[in-house]
C-alpha positions as CSV (number, residue, x, y, z in Angstrom):
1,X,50.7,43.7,-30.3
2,X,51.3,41.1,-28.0
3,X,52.1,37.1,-28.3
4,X,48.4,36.3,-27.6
5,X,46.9,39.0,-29.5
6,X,49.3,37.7,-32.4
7,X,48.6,34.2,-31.7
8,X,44.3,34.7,-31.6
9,X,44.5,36.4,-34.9
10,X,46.7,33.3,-36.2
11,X,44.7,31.0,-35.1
12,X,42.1,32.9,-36.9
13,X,43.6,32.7,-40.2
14,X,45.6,35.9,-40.3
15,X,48.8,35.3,-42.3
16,X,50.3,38.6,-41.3
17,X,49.6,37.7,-37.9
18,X,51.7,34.7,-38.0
19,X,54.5,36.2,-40.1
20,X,55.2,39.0,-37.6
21,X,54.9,35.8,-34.6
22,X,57.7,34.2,-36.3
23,X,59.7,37.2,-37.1
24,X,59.5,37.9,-33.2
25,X,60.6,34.8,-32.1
26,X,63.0,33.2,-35.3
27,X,65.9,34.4,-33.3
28,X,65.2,33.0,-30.3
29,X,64.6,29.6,-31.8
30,X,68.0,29.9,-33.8
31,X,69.6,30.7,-30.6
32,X,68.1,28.1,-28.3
33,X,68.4,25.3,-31.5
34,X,72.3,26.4,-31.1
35,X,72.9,26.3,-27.8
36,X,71.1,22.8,-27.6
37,X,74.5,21.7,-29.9
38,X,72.9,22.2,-33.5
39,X,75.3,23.6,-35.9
40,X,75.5,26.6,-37.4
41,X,74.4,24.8,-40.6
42,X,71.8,23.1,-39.6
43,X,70.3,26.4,-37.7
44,X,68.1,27.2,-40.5
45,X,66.5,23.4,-41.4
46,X,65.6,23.8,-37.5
47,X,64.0,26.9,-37.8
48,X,62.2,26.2,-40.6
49,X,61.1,23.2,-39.3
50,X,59.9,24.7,-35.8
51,X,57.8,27.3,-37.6
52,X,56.5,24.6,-40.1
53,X,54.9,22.9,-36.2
54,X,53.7,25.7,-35.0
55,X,51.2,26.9,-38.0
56,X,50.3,23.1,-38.2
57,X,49.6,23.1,-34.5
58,X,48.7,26.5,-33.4
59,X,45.1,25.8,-33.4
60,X,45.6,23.7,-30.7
61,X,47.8,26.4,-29.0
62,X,46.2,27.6,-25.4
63,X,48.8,27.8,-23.0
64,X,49.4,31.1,-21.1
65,X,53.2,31.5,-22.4
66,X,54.2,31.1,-26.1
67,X,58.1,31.1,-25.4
68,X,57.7,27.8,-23.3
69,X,56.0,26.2,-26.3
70,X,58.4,27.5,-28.5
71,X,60.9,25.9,-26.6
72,X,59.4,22.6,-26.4
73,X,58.8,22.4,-30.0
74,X,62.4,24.0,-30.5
75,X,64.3,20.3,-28.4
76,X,62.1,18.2,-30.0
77,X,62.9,19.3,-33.6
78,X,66.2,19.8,-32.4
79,X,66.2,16.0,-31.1
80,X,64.3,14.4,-34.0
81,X,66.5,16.5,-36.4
82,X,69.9,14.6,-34.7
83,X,67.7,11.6,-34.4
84,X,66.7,11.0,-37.9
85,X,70.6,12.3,-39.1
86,X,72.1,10.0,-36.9
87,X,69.7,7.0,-38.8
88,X,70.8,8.2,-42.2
89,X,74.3,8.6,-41.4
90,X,74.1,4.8,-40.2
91,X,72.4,3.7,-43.0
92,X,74.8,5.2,-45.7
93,X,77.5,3.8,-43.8
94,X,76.3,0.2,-44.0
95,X,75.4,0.6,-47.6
96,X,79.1,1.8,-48.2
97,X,80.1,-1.0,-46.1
98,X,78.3,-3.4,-48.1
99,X,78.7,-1.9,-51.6
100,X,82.7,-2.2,-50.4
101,X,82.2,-5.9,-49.7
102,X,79.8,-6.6,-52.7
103,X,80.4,-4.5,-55.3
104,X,83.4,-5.0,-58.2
105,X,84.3,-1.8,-59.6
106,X,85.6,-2.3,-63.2
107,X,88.1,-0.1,-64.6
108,X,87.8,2.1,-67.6
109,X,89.4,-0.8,-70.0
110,X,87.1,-3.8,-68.4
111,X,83.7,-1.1,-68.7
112,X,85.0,-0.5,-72.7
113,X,86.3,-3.4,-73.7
114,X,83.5,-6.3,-72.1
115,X,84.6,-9.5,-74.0
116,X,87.0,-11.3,-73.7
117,X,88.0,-11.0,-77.4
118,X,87.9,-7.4,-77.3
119,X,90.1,-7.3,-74.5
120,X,92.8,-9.6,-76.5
121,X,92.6,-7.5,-79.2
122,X,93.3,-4.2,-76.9
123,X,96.7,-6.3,-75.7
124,X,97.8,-7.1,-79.2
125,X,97.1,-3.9,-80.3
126,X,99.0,-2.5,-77.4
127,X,101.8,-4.7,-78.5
128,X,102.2,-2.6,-81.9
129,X,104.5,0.3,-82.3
130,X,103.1,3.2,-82.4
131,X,103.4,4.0,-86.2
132,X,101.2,0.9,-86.6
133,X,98.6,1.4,-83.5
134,X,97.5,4.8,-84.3
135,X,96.5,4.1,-88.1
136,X,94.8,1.0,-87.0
137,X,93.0,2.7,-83.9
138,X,91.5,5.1,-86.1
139,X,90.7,3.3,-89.1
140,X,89.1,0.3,-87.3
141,X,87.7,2.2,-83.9
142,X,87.2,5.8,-85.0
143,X,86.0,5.1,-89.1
144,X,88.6,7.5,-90.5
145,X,89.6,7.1,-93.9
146,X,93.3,6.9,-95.2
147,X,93.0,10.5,-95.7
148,X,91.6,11.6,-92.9
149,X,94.7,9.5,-90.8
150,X,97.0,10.9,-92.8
151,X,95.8,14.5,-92.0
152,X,95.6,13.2,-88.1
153,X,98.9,12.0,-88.1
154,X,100.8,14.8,-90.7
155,X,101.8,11.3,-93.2
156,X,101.2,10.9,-96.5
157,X,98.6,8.8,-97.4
158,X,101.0,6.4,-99.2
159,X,102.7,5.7,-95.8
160,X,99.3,5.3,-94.4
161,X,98.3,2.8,-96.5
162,X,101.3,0.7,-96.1
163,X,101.2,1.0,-91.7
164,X,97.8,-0.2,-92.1
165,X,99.1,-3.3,-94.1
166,X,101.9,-3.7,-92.2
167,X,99.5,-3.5,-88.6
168,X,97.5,-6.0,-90.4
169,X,99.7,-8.5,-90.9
170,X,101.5,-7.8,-87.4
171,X,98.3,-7.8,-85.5
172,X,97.7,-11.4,-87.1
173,X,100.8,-13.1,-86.1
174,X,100.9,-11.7,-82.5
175,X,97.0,-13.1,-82.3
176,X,98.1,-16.7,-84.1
177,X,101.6,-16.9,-81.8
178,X,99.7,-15.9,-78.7
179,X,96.6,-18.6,-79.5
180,X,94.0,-16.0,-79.9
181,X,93.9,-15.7,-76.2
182,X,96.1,-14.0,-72.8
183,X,98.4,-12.0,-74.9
184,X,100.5,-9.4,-73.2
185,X,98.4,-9.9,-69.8
């Protein structure tokens, strides 16, 4: 069958018609979309979207060579394709731009700890050795009982009960000596 025989039955609805138009011609849009500077990657987006133009237009189709169309169809979606690529890349790079200028990016410890109290606390805790921070850190912050910290940390549950004390009354005096406030920053 020929272009126009393929085209007439198109244009008359035939779906198999138009399938075997594009599998004549898919190459030589992917060819031509290449060597007009499209990259391999973008090869099939192209494609696709010169085949999506011609169904939506073939009605309108009566020219005496299909390949020219084809190839009018294939530089403009190659040129729009760049066109509107070249308008997104510019806009994402003046939104990072501007997110860079506006934007604060907290770190882990400012997103957890938000007040100002809670980030005190974090620095006095810090301050504690570390047979005195863990107990605390998972009695207060994680709701384990003495047991359960005494499993965690292979202590008896005596000891554990006397850190805790002990990080109590530590954790107090660094907070009173330091004024409640900038300790350890």
């Amino acid at each position: 069958m020929t272009d126009k025989e393929l085209i007439t039955q198109a244009q008359g609805g035939d779906i198999e018609a138009y399938t075997k138009l594009m599998q004549l011609h898919h190459r030589t849009v992917e060819r031509f979309a290449f060597q007009c500077g499209v990259h391999s990657t973008d090869i099939p987006d192209i494609t696709q979207e010169v085949f999506v133009k011609i169904y939506r237009f073939l009605h309108q189709f009566n020219q005496d060579r299909f390949t020219t169309w084809l190839y009018k169809i294939t530089l403009n979606a190659t040129r729009d394709y760049y066109r509107k690529e070249s308008r997104e890349k510019s806009k994402e790079e003046k939104l990072t731009k501007s997110s860079a200028r506006h934007t604060y990016t907290p770190s882990a410890e400012e997103r957890i700890l938000v007040f100002e109290e809670d980030q005190t606390l974090h620095q006095a805790i810090l301050q504690l050795d570390e047979k005195y921070r863990y107990p605390i850190v998972l009695y207060y912050f994680h709701e384990l009982t003495y047991e359960q910290i005494a499993e965690v940390l292979n202590t008896p549950l005596s000891t554990v009960k006397t850190r805790l004390l002990r990080a109590k009354e530590q954790l107090k005096r660094v907070l009173t000596t330091n004024g409640g406030a900038e300790s350890g920053r």
